[in-house]
C-alpha positions as CSV (number, residue, x, y, z in Angstrom):
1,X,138.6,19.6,67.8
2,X,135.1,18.9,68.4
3,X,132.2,18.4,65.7
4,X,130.9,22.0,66.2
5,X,133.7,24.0,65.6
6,X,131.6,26.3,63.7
7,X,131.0,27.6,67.3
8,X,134.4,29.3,67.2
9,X,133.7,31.1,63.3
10,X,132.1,34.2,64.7
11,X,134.3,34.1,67.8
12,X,137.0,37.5,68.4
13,X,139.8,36.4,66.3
14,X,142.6,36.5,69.1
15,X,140.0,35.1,71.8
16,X,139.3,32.4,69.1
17,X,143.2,31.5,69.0
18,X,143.5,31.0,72.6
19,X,140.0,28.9,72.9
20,X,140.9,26.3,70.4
21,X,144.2,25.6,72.6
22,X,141.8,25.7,75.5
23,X,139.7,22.6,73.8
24,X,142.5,20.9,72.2
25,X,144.8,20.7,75.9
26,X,141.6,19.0,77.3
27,X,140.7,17.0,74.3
28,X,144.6,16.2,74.7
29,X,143.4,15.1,78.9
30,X,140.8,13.1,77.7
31,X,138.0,15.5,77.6
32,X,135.1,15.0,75.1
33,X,134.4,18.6,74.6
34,X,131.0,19.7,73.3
35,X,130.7,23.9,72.9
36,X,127.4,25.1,73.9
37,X,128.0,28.8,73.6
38,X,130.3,31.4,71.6
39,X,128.7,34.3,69.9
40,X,125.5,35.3,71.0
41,X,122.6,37.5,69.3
42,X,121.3,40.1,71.6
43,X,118.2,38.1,71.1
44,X,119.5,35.0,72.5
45,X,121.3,37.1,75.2
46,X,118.1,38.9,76.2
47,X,115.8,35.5,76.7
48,X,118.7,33.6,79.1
49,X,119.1,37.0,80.5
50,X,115.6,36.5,81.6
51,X,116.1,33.2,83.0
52,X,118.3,34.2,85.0
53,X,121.3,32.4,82.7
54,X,123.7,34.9,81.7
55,X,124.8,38.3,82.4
56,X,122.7,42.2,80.7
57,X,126.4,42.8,79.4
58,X,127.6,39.2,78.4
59,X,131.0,38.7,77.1
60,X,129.3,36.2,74.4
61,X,127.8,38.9,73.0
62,X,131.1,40.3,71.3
63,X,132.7,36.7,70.5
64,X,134.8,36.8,73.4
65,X,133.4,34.2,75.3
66,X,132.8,30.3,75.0
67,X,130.8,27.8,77.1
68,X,132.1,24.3,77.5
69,X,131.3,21.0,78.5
70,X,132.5,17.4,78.6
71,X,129.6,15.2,77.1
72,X,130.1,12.5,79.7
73,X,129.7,15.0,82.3
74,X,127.8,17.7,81.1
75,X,127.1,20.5,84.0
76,X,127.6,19.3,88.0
77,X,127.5,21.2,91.2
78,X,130.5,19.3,91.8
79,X,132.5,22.7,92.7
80,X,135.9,20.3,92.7
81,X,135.3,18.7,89.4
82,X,138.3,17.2,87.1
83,X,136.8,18.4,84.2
84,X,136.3,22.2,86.1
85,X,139.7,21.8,87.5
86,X,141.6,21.3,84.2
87,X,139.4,23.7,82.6
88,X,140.6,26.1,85.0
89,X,144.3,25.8,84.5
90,X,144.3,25.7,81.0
91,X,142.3,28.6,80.5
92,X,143.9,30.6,83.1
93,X,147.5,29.4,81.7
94,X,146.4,31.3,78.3
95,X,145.6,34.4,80.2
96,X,141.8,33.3,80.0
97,X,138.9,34.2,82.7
98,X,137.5,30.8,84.2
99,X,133.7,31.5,84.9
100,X,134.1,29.1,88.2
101,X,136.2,32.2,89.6
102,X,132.9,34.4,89.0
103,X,131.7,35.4,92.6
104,X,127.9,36.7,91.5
105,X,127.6,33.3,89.6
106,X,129.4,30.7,89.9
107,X,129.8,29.7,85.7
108,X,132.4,26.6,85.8
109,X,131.7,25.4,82.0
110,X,132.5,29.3,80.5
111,X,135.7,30.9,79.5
112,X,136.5,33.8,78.7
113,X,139.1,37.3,77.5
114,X,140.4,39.4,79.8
């Protein structure tokens, strides 16, 4: 598990269950996962929101969702990715929503519930 797993405290219980198996299959892969996002404040939502970053309505917002990256690789446009390639079958595996399967915005390093 990575250093800050107090990114998945405030995280939706049964979401939080099936993130940490998320991040331990690809630390398992060889994946050194860093989380950038789980729960978000409306606050925080509101200023990437502004940016053009996230979504009015984000799923972060009620601890259902969870940004991820590797910290060798952080974020490429690299659309065929390893890293976005096992992030996708894992998280779809545990009945997850892979952000790279958004079609307003393309999101390949977020996860999140059904």
């Amino acid at each position: 598990m990575p250093r800050d797993t107090y990114k998945f405290q405030k995280l939706e219980p049964s979401f939080r269950r099936k993130a940490q198996l998320v991040v331990s299959e690809m630390e398992r892969r060889g994946w050194l996962i860093r989380l950038v996002w789980g729960l978000r404040t409306q606050e925080e939502n509101d200023k990437l929101y502004q940016l053009k970053l996230a979504s009015k309505n984000s799923q972060h917002l009620s601890g259902k969702a969870l940004d991820l990256v590797d910290v060798r690789v952080g974020y490429t446009t690299n659309r065929n990715h390893p890293f976005y390639m096992d992030l996708k079958e894992i998280s779809e595996k545990e009945g997850l929503v892979w952000g790279g399967s958004f079609r307003s915005k393309w999101d390949p390093c977020h996860i999140e519930a059904r």
